[in-house]
C-alpha positions in Angstrom: 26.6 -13.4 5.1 28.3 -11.4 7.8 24.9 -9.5 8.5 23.4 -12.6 8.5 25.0 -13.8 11.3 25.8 -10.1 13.6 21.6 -9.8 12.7 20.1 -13.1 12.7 16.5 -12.1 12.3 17.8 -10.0 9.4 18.3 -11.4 5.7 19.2 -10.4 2.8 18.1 -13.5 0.1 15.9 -16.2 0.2 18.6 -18.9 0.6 18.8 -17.3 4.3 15.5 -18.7 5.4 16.9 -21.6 7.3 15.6 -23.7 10.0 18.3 -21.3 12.0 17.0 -18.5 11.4 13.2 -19.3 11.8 14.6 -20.4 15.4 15.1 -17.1 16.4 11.7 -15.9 15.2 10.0 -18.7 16.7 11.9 -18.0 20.2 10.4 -14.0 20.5 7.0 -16.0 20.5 7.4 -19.6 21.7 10.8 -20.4 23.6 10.1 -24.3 24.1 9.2 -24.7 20.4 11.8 -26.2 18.3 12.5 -25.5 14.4 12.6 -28.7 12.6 12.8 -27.7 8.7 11.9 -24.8 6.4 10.3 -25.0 3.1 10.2 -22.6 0.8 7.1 -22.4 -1.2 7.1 -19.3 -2.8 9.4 -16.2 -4.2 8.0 -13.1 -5.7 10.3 -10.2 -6.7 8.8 -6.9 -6.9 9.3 -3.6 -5.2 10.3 -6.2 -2.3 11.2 -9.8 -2.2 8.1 -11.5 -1.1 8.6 -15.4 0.0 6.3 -17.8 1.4 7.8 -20.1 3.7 6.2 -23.5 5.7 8.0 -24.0 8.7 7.8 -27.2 10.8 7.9 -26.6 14.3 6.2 -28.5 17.2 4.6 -25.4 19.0 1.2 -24.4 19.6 -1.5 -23.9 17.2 -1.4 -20.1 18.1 2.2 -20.2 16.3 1.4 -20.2 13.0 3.5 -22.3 10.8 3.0 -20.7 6.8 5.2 -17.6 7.4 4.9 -14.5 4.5 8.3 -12.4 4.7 9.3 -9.3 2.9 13.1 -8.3 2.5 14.7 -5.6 0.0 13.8 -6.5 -3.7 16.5 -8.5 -5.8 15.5 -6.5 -8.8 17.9 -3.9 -8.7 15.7 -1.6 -10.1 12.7 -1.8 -8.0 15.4 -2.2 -4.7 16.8 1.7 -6.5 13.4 2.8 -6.2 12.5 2.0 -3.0 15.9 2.3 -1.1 15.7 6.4 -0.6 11.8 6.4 0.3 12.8 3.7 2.7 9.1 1.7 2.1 10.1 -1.6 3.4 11.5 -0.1 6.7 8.4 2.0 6.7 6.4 -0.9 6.8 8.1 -2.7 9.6 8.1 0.9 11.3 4.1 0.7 11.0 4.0 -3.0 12.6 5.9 -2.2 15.7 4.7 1.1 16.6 1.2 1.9 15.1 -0.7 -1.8 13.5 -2.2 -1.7 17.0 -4.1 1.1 17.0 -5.6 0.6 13.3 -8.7 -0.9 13.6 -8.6 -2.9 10.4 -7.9 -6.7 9.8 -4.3 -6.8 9.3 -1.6 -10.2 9.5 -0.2 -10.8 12.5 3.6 -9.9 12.9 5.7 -12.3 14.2 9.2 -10.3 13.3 9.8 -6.6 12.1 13.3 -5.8 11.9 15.6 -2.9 10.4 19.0 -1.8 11.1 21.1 0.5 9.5 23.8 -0.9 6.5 22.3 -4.4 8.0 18.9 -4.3 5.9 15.2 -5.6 6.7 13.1 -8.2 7.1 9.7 -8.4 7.7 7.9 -11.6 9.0 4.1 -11.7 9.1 1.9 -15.3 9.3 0.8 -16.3 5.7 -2.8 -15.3 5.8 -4.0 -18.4 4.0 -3.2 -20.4 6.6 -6.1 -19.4 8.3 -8.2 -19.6 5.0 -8.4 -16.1 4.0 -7.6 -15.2 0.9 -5.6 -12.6 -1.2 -6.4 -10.6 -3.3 -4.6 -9.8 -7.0 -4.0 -6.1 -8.4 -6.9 -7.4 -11.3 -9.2 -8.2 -9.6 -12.5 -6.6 -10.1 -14.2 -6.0 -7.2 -18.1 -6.6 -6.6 -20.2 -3.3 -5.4 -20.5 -4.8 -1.7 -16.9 -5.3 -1.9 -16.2 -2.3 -2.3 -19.2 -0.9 0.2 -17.1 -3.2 3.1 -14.2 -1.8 1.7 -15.3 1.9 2.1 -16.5 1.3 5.8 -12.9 -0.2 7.0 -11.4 3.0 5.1 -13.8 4.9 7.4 -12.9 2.9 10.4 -9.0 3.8 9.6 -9.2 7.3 8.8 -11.8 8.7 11.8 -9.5 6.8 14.3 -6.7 9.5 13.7 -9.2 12.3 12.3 -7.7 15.4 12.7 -5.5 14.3 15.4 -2.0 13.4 14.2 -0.5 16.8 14.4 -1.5 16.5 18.4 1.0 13.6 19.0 4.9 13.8 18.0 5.1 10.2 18.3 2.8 10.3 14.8 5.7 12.8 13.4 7.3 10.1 11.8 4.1 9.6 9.2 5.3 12.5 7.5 9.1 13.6 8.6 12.1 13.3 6.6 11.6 9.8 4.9 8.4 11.1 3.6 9.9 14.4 2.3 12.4 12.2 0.4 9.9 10.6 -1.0 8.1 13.7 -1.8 11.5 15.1 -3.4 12.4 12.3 -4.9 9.1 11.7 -6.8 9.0 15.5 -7.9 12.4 15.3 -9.3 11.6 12.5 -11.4 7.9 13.3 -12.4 8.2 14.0 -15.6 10.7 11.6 -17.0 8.8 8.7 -15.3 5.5 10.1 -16.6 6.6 10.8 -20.1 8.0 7.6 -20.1 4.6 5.7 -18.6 2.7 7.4 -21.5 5.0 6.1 -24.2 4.8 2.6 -22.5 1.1 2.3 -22.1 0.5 3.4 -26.0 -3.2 3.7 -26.8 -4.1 3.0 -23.1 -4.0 6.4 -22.2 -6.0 8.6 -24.9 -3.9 11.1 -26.5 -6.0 14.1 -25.3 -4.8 13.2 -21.4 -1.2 13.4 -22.4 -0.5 17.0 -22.6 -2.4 17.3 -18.6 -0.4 14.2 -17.7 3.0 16.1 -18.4 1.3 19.4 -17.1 0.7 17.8 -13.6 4.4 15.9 -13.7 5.7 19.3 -14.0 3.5 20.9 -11.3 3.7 17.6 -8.8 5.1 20.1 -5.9 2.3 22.1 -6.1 -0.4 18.8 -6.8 1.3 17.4 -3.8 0.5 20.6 -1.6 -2.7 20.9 -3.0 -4.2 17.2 -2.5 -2.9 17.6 1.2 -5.4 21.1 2.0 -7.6 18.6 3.3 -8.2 16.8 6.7 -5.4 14.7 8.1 -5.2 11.1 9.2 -3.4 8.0 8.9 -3.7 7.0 4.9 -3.0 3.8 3.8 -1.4 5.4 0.3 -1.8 2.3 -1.5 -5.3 0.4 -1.7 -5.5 -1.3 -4.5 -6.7 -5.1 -5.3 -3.5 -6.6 -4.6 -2.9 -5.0 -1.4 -6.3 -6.5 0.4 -7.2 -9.8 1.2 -11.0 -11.5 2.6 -11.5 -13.4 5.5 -15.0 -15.1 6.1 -16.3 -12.3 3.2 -14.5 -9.5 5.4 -11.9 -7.6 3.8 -8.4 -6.5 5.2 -5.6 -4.2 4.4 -2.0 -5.6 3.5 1.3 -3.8 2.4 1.2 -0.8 4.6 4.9 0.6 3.2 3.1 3.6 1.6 1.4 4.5 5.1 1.5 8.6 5.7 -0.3 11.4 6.8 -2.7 12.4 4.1 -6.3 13.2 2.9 -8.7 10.5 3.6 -10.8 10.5 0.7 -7.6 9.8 -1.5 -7.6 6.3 0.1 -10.9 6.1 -1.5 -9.9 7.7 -4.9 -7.4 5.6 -5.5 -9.1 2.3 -3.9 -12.2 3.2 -6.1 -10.1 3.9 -9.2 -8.3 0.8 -9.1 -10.6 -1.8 -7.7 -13.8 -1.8 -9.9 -14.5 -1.8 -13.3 -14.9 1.4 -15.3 -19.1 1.3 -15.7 -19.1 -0.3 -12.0 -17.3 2.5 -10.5 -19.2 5.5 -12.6 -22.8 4.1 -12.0 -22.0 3.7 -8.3 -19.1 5.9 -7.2 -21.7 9.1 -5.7 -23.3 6.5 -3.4 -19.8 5.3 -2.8 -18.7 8.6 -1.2 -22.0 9.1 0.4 -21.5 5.5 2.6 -17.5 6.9 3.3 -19.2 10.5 4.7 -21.7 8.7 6.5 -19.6 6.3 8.0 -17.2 8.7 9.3 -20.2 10.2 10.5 -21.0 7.4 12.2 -17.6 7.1 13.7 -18.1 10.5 15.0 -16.2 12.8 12.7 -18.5 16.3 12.3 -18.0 19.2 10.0 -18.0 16.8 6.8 -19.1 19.1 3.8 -20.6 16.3 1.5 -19.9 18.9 -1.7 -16.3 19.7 -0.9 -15.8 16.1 -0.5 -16.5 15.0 -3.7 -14.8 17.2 -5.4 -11.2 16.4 -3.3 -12.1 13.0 -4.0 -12.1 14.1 -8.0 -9.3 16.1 -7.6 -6.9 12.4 -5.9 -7.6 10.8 -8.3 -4.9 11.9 -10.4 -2.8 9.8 -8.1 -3.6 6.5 -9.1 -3.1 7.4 -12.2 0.3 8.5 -12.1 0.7 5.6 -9.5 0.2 3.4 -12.1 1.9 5.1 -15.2 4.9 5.8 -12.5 4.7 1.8 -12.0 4.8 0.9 -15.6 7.5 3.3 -16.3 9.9 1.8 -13.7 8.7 -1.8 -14.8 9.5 -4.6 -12.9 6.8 -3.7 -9.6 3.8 -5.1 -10.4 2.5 -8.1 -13.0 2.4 -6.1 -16.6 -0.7 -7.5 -17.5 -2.7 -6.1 -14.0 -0.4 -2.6 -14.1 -1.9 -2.5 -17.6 -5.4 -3.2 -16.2 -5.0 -0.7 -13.1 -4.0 1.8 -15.6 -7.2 1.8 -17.7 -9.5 1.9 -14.5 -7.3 4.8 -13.6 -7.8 6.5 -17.1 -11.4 6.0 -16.8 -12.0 7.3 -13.9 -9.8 10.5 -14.4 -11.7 11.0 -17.5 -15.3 10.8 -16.1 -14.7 13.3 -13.7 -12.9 15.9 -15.4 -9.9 15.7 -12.5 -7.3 17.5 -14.7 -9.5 20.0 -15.5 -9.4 22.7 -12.5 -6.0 21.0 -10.9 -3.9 23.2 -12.7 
């Protein structure tokens, strides 16, 4: 409780959500409004601690009053995990020094705290309070989902086309956090992937297996070679569960994955995750096409529509060892949806042959 009180807008449990401490969060916004009561409505434990709050204040409209905050996950496991990559301070890194420039729909932040051996909180307004709604890792999306989906991608990777490396204040994207991350998912590849196979059974076809170790044992050199491409700003992690729709207009949440990267693995692993097997395979080429010719539209040149597609074969082996990985651990995502995600993964690494010239 000692952090509690040295860190106010810091906590570490849901039980800290008190009318107190919402004060202090309503005060960076609103200094005549006055707290009356919390509620809590929700708690979700997974690679964070995700709680849904209603607070009772008598503020303006403009201060919302259903609050979605994100502290360190009370699954030991899952907190493990995440405490070396640092993805929940990552997240409140991207709030207060990038969200601004992204031009995609995104909550609004009304806290984003971190401080060293105190911990994190994040504090965003709960989207459905203005009707929108979000979206679950299962869900299958529709084809002009997932056309809107590809534009905002678009949107987000031309902004910061090529020009990261031109700004140091971008450094942190990929500086030591991500090289942690990097190290830390090499050293535990294959274990973690040996383990996912055994877990998903008859999920994941027998004749994948032997490739699936082959790439955990060569992930430095995957890693290197999925990031020859392009760089921008990547999301990292756009799956169903991590969007939500406003007025039929999508939006990107959970942004504690964001990095410099290749583009079109955005789309590989949004595609790969998001629609259902035939779905994705009878529309996936026109897909890609819309991504290249929005970013065309956004005026990114020098696109080479061939070389493209086969980068955007070549990422997705990421969602599917994002989702093996996931199961393996256990504890990070809804079984029944990981499950799901993993046979849309399988599927699409098998009808496009990504394995095959990775290695």
């Amino acid at each position: 409780m000692s952090s509690f009180l040295s860190c106010p807008l810091i906590v570490s449990h849901p039980d800290h959500l008190t009318a107190s401490w919402a004060q202090y969060v309503v005060n960076l916004h609103s200094a005549d409004t006055i707290v009356k009561q919390v509620k809590i409505i929700s708690v979700d434990v997974g690679t964070t601690t995700r709680v849904r709050i209603r607070v009772c204040h008598n503020g303006p409209d403009s201060m919302p009053k259903e609050w979605f905050i994100k502290i360190p996950s009370l699954n030991w496991r899952a907190r493990t995990i995440t405490a070396l990559p640092r993805l929940l301070q990552t997240e409140i890194r991207f709030y207060n020094e990038l969200a601004s420039k992204v031009p995609t729909r995104k909550p609004k932040v009304l806290s984003a705290r971190s401080a060293f051996l105190k911990g994190s909180t994040l504090v965003l307004n709960d989207i459905a309070e203005k009707q929108a709604i979000p979206g679950h890792p299962a869900d299958a999306l529709t084809v002009g989902q997932a056309y809107l989906i590809v534009e905002q991608l678009s949107k987000l990777h031309a902004t910061f086309w090529n020009k990261t490396h031109e700004n140091p204040k971008y450094n942190w994207l990929s500086g030591p956090v991500r090289q942690i991350e990097d190290h830390l998912g090499t050293a535990l590849a294959v274990p973690l992937m040996k383990r996912g196979l055994k877990k998903a059974g008859k999920l994941v076809p027998e004749a994948l297996h032997a490739p699936a170790i082959r790439y955990a044992r060569h992930r430095r050199e995957v890693m290197r070679y999925l990031a020859q491409g392009v760089q921008t700003v990547i999301h990292h992690d756009c799956h169903p569960g991590n969007l939500f729709w406003q007025d039929k207009k999508p939006g990107l949440l959970d942004w504690q994955m964001v990095r410099i990267g290749e583009g079109i693995g955005d789309v590989a692993y949004f595609l790969a995750t998001s629609l259902k097997p035939h779905i994705r395979k009878e529309n996936e080429i026109q897909l890609i096409n819309h991504y290249i010719s929005s970013l065309r539209g956004n005026e990114v040149s020098g696109i080479d529509s061939e070389q493209m597609l086969n980068r955007y074969r070549a990422h997705l082996t990421y969602p599917f060892e994002a989702m093996l990985v996931t199961l393996a651990v256990g504890k990070m995502m809804e079984l029944k949806a990981n499950e799901t995600l993993i046979e849309r993964a399988v599927s699409a690494v098998e009808d496009n042959n990504s394995f095959l010239d990775m290695l």
